[in-house]
Phi, psi and omega in degrees: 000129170248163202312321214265026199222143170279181160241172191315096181326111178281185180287296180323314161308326174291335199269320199289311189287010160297298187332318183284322187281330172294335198257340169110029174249153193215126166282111195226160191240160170255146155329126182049026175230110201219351170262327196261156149297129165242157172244137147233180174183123199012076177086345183254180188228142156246137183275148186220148186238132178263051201256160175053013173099024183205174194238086175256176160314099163252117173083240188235164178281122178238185179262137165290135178206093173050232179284012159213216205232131184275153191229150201274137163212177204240113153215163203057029186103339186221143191304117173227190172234113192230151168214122214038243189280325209283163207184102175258120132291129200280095170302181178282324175318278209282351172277337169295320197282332165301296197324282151347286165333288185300310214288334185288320221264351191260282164330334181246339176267349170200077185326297194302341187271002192263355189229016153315000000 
């Protein structure tokens, strides 16, 4: 197997991204990203990692911005979504809407801690 190839999914990884896919995330690829799993569901993207038998997050949750992922930062005092040049402000809307995103991709990759 070589690095650019994801690796071979066990039945819990599978049974998870059924899961995912149930829930209304659709598995889509990025410009330069070939090791993770990626997911999106209205606009925003997760990087997914298939490592130790299990589906976790990699890195931060971002907004699609065209072939990538804006990742939320803070300048000048306010909150955006930027990836190269590009630049979205993060309304009060789309940070509900950030929020929202992880708490779902959070509830299907990891129940038992959602129902704490």
């Amino acid at each position: 197997m070589t690095d650019t190839q994801p690796p071979e999914l066990t039945r819990e990884q599978i049974s998870i991204l059924e899961r995912l896919l149930r829930a209304g995330f659709r598995l889509v690829s990025l410009e330069r990203v070939a090791r993770q799993l990626v997911v999106e569901k209205g606009g925003f993207v997760a990087m997914l990692d298939p490592a130790g038998g299990k589906v976790s997050v990699f890195g931060q949750v971002g907004y699609r911005m065209g072939d990538g992922l804006g990742m939320l930062v803070e300048r000048a005092g306010r909150k955006v979504f930027v990836w190269h040049s590009e630049t979205i402000a993060a309304t009060p809307e789309l940070l509900d809407a950030y929020e929202h995103f992880k708490a779902e991709l959070k509830a299907v990759l990891e129940p038992e801690s959602s129902r704490q």
